[in-house]
DSSP file (Angstrom, degrees, kcal/mol; ACC not computed):
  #  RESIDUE AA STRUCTURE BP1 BP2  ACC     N-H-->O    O-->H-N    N-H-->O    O-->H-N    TCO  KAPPA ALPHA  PHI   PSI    X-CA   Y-CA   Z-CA
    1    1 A X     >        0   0    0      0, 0.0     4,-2.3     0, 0.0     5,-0.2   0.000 360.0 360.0 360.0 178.4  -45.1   93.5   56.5
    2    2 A X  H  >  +     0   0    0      1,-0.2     4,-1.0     3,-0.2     5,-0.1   0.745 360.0  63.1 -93.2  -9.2  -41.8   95.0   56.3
    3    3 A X  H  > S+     0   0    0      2,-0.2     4,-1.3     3,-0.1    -1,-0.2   0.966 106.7  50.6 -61.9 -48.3  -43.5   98.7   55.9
    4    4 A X  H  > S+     0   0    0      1,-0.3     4,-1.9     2,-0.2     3,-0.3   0.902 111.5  45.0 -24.3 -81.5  -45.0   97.9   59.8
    5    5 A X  H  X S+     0   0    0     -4,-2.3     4,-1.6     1,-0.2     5,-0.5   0.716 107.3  60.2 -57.3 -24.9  -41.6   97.0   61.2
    6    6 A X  H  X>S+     0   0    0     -4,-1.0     4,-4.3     2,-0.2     5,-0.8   0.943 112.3  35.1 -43.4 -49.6  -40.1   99.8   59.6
    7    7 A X  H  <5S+     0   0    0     -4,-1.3    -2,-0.2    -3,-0.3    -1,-0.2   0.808 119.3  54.3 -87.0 -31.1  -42.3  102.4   61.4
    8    8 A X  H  <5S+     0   0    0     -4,-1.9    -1,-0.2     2,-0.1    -2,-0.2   0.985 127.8  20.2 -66.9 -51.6  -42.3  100.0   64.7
    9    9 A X  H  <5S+     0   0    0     -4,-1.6    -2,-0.2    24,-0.2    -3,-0.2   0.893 128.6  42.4 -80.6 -58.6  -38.8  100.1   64.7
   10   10 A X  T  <5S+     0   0    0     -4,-4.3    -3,-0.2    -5,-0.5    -4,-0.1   0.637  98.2  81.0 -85.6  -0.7  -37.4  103.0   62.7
   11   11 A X  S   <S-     0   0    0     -5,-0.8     2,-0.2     1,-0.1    69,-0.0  -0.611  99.9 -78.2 -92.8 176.6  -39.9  106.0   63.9
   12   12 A X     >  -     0   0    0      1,-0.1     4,-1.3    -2,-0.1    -1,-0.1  -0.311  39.7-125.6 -90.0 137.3  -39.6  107.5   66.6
   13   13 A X  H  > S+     0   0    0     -2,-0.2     4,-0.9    -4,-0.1     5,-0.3   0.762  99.1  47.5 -48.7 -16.7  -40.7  105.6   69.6
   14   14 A X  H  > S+     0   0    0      2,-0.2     4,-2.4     3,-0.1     5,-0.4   0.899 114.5  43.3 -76.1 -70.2  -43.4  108.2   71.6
   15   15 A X  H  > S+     0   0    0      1,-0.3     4,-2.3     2,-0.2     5,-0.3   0.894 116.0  49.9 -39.7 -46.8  -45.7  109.3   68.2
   16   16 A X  H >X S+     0   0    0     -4,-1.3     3,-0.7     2,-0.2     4,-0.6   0.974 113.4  39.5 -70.3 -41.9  -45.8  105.9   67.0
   17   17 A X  H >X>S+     0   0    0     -4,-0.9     4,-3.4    -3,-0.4     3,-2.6   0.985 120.2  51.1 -50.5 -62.6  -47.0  103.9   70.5
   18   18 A X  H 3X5S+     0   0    0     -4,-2.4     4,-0.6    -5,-0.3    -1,-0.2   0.753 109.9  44.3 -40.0 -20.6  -49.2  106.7   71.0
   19   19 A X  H <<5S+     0   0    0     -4,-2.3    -1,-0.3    -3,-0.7    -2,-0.2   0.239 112.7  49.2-114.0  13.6  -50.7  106.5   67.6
   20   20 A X  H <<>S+     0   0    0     -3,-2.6     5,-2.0    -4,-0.6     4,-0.4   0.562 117.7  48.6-124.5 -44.5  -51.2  102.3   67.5
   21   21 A X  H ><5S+     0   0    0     -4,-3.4     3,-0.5    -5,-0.3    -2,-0.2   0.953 114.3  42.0 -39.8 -54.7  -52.9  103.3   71.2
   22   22 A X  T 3<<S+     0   0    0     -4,-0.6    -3,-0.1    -5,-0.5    -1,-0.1   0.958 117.3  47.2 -45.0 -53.4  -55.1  106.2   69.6
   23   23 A X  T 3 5S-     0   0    0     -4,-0.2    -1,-0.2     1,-0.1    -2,-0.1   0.330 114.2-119.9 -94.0  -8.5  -56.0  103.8   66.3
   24   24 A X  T < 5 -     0   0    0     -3,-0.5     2,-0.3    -4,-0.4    -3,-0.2   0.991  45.1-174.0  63.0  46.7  -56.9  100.6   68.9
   25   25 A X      < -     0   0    0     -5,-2.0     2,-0.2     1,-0.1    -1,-0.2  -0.738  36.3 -99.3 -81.1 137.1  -54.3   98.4   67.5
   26   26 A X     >  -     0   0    0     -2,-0.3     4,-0.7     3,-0.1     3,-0.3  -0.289  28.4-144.6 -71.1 131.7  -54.1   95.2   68.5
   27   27 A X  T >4 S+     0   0    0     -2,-0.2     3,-3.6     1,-0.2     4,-0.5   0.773  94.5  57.1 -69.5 -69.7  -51.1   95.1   71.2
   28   28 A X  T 3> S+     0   0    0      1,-0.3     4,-7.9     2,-0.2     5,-0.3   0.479 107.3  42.8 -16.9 -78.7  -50.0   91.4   70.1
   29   29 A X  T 34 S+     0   0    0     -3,-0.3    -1,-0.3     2,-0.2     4,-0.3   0.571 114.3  53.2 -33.3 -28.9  -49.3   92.2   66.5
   30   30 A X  T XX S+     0   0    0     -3,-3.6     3,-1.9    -4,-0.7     4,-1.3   0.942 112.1  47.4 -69.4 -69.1  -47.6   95.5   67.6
   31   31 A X  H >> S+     0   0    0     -4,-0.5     4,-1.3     1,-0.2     3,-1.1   0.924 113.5  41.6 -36.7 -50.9  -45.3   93.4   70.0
   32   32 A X  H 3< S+     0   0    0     -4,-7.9     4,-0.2    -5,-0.3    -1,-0.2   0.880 109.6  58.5 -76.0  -7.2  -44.3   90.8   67.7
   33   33 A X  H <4 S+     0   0    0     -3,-1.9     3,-0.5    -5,-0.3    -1,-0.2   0.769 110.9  54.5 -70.4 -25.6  -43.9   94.1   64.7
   34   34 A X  H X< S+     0   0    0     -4,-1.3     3,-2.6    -3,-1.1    -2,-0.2   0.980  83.9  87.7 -76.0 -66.4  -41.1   95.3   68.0
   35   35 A X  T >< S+     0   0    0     -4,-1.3     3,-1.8     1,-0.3     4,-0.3   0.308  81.7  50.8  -1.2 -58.6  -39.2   92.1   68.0
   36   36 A X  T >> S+     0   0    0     -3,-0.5     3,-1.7     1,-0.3     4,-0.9   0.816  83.2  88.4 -70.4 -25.4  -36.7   93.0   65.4
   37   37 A X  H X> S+     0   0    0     -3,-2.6     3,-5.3     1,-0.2     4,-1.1   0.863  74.1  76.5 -57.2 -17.9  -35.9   96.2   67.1
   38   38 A X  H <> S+     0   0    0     -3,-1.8     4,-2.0     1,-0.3     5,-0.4   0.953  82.4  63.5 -52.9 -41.2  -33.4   94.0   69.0
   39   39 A X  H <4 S+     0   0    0     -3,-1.7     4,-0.3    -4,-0.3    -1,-0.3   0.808 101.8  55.0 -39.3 -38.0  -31.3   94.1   66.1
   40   40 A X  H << S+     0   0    0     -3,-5.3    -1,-0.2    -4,-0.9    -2,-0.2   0.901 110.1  39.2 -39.1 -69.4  -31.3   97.4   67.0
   41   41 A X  H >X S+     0   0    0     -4,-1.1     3,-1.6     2,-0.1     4,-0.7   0.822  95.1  74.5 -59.6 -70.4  -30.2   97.0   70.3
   42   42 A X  H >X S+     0   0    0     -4,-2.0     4,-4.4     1,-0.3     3,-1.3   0.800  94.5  59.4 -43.4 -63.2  -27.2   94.1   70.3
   43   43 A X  H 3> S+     0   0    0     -5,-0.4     4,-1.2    -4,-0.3    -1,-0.3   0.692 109.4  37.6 -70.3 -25.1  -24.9   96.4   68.8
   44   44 A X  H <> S+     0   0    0     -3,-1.6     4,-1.4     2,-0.2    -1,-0.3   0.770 119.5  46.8 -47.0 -51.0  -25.0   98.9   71.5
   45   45 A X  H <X S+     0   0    0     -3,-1.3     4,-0.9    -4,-0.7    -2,-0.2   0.651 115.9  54.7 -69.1 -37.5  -25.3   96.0   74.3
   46   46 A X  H  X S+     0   0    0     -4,-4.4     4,-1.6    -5,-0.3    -2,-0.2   0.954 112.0  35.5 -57.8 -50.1  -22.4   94.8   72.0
   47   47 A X  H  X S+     0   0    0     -4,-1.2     4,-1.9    -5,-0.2    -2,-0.2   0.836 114.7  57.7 -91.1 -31.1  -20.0   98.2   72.2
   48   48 A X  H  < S+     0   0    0     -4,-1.4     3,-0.3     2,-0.2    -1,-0.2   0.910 105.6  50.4 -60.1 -51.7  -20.9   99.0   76.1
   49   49 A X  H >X S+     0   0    0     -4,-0.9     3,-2.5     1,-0.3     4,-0.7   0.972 108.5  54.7 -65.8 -63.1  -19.6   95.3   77.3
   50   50 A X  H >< S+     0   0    0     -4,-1.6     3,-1.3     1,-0.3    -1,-0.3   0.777  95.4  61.0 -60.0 -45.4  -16.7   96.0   75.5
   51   51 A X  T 3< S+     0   0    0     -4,-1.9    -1,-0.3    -3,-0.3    -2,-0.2   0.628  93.5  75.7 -42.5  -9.5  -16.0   99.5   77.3
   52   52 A X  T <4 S+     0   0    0     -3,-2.5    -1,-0.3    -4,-0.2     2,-0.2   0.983  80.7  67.6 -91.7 -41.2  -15.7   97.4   80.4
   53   53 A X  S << S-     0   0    0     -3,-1.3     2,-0.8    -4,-0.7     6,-0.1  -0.461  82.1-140.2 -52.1 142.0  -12.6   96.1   79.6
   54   54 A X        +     0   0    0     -2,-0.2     2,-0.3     4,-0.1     3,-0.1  -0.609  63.5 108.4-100.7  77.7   -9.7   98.9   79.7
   55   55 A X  S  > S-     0   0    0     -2,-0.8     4,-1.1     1,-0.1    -2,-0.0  -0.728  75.5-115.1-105.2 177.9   -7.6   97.6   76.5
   56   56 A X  H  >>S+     0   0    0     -2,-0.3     4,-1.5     2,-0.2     5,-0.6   0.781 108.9  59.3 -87.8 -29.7   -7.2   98.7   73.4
   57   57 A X  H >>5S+     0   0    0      1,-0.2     3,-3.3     2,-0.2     4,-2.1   0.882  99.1  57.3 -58.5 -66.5   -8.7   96.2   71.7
   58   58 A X  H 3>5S+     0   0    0      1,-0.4     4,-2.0     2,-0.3    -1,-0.2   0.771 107.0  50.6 -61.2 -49.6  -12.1   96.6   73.4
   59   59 A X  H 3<5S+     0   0    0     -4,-1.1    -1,-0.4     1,-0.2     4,-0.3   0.559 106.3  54.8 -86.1  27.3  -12.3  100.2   72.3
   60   60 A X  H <X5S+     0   0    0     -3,-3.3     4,-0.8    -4,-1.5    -2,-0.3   0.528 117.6  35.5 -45.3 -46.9  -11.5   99.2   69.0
   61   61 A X  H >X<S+     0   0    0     -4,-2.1     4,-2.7    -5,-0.6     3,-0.8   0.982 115.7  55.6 -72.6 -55.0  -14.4   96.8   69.2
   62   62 A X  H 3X S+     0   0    0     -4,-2.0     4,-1.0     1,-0.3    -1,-0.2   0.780 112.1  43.6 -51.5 -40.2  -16.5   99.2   71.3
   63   63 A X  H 3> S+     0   0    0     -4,-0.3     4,-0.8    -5,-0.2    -1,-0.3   0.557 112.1  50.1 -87.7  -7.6  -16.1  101.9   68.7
   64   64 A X  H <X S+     0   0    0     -4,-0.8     4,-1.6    -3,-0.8    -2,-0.3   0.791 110.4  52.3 -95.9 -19.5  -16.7   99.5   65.7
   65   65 A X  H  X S+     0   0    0     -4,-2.7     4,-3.7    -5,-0.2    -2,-0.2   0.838 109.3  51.1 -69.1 -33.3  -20.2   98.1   67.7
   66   66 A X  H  X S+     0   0    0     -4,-1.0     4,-1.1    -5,-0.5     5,-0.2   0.995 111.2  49.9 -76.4 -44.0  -21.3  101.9   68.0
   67   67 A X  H >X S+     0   0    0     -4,-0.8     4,-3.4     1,-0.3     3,-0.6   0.925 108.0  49.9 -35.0 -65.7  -20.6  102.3   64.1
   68   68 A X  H 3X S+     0   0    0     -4,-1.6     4,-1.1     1,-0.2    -1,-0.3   0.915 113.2  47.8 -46.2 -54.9  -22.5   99.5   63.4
   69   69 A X  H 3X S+     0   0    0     -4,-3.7     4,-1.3     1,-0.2    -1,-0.2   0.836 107.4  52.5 -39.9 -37.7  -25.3  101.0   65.7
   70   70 A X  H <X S+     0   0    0     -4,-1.1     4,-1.2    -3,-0.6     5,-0.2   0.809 114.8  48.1 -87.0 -23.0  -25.3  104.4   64.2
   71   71 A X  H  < S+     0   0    0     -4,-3.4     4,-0.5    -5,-0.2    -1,-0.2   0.671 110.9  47.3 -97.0   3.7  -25.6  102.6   60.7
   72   72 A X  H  < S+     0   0    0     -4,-1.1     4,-0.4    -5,-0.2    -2,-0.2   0.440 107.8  50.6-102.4   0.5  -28.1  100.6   61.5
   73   73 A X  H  < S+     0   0    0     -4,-1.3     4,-0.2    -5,-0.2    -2,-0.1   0.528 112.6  54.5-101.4   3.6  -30.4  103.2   63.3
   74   74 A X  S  X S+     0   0    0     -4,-1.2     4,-3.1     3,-0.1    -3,-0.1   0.865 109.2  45.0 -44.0 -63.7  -29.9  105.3   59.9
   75   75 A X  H  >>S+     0   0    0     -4,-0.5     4,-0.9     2,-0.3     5,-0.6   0.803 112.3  51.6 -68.8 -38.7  -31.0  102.6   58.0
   76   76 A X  H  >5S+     0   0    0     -4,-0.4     4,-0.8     2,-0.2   -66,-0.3   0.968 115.5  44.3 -49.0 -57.1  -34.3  101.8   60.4
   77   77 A X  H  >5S+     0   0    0      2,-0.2     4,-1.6    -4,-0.2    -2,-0.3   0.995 108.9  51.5 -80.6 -50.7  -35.3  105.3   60.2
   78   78 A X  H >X>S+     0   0    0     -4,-3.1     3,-3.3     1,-0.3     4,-1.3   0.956 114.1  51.6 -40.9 -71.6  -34.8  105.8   56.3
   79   79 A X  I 3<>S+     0   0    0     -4,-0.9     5,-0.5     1,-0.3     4,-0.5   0.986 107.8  51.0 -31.4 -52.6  -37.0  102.6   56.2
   80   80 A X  I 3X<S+     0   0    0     -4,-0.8     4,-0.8    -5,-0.6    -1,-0.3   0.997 108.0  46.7 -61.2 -28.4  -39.2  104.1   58.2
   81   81 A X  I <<5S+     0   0    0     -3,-3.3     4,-0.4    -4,-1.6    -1,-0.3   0.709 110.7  54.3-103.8  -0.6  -39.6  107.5   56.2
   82   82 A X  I >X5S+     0   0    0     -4,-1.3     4,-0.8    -5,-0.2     3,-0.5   0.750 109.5  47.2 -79.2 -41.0  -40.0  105.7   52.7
   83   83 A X  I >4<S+     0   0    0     -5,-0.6     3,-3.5    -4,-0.5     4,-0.5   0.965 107.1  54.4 -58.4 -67.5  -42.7  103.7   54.0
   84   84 A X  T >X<S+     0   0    0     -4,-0.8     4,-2.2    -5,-0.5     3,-2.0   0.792 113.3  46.4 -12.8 -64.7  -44.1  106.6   55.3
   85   85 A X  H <> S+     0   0    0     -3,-0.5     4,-1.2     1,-0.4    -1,-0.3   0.396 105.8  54.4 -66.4  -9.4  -43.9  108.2   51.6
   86   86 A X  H << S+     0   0    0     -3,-3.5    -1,-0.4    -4,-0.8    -2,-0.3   0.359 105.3  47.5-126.4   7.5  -45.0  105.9   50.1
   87   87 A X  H X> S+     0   0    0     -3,-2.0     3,-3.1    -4,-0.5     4,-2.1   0.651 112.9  55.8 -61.1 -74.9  -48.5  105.7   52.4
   88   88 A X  H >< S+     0   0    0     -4,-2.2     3,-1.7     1,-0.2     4,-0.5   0.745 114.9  45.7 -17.0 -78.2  -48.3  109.9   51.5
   89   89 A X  T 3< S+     0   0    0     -4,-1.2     3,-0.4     1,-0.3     4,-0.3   0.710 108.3  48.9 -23.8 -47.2  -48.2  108.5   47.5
   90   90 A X  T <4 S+     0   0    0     -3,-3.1    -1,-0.3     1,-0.3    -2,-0.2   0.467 116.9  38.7-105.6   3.1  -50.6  106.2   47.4
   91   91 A X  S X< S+     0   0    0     -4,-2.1     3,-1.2    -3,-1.7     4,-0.3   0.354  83.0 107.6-113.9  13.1  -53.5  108.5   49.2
   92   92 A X  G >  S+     0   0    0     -4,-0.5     3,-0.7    -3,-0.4    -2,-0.1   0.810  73.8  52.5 -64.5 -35.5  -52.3  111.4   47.3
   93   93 A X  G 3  S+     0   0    0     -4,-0.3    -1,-0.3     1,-0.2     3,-0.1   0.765  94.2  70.8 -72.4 -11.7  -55.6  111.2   45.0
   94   94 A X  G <  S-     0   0    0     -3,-1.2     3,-0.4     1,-0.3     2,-0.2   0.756  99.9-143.0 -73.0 -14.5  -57.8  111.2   47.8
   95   95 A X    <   -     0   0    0     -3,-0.7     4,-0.4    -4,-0.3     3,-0.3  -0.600  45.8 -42.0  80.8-141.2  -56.9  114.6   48.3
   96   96 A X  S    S+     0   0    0     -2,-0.2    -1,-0.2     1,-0.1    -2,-0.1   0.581 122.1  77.7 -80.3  -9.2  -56.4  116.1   52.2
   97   97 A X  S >  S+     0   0    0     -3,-0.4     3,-0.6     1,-0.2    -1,-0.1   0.798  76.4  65.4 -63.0 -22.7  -59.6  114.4   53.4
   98   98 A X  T 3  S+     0   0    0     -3,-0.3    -1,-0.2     1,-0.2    -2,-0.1   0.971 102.1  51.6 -72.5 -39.0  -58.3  111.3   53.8
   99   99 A X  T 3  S+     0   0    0     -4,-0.4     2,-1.0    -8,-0.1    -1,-0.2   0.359  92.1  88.2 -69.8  32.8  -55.9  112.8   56.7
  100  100 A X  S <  S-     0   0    0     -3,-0.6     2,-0.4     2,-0.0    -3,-0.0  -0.764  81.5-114.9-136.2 163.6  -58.3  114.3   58.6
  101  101 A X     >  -     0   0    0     -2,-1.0     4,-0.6     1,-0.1     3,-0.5  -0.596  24.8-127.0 -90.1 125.9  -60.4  112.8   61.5
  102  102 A X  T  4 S+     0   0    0     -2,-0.4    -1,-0.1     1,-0.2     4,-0.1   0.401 103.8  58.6 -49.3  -4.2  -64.0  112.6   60.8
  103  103 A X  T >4 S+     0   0    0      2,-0.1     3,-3.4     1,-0.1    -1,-0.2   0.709  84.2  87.8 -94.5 -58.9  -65.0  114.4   63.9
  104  104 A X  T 34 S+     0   0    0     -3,-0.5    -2,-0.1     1,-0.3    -1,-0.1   0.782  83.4  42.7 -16.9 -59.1  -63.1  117.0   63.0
  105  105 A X  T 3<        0   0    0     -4,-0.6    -1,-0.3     1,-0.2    -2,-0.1   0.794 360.0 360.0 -73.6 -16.8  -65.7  119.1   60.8
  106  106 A X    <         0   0    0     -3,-3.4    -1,-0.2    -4,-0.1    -2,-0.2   0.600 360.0 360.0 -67.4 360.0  -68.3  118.3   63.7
C-alpha cells in the first residue's frame, strides 16, 4: 500500500529496518516496498554527474537536480509522517495499550 512505501521510503532508514527486523517481517515484501526509493535517488545521481562537467550549464542542471531532490525527500517524509498519523488515529480508542509490548507488564 502506499502507507508501506511511505514509511519504507520516507522514514528514516535505521528505526524503520530495525523495526521490520524486530516485528519478523517478511524481507521480500520489504524489498519490493524499497524499490521506489530510487525515485529518490536518480535526482541526486542526476545532479552529481552533472558536477563533473566544469560549465555553466551543468551547475545549472546540477543545482536544479539537487532541488528536485530536496523536494522530493520533503514530500517522502511528509508521506511518511501522515501515514504515521493516521496509524496514531485509528488506534487512538484502544487507548495506550495497544503501544505497549505485551512482555512488558511481565
Amino acid at each position: 500500500s502506499l502507507g508501506k512505501i511511505s514509511i519504507l521510503c520516507g522514514g528514516p532508514d535505521w528505526p524503520t529496518s530495525v523495526l521490520t527486523g524486530i516485528l519478523r517481517l517478511d524481507l521480500a515484501p520489504m524489498l519490493a516496498g524499497s524499490i521506489p526509493v530510487a525515485i529518490l535517488i536518480a535526482p541526486v545521481v542526476l545532479a552529481a554527474a552533472e558536477m563533473i562537467e566544469p560549465s555553466e550549464r551543468a551547475r545549472c542542471l546540477s543545482t536544479f537536480w539537487f532541488a528536485v531532490a530536496t523536494i522530493l525527500q520533503c514530500m517522502a517524509t511528509m508521506l511518511a509522517a501522515y501515514y504515521t498519523q493516521a496509524v496514531i488515529e485509528e488506534h487512538k480508542d484502544a487507548g495506550e495499550d495497544w503501544q505497549r509490548d505485551s512482555q512488558e507488564n511481565a
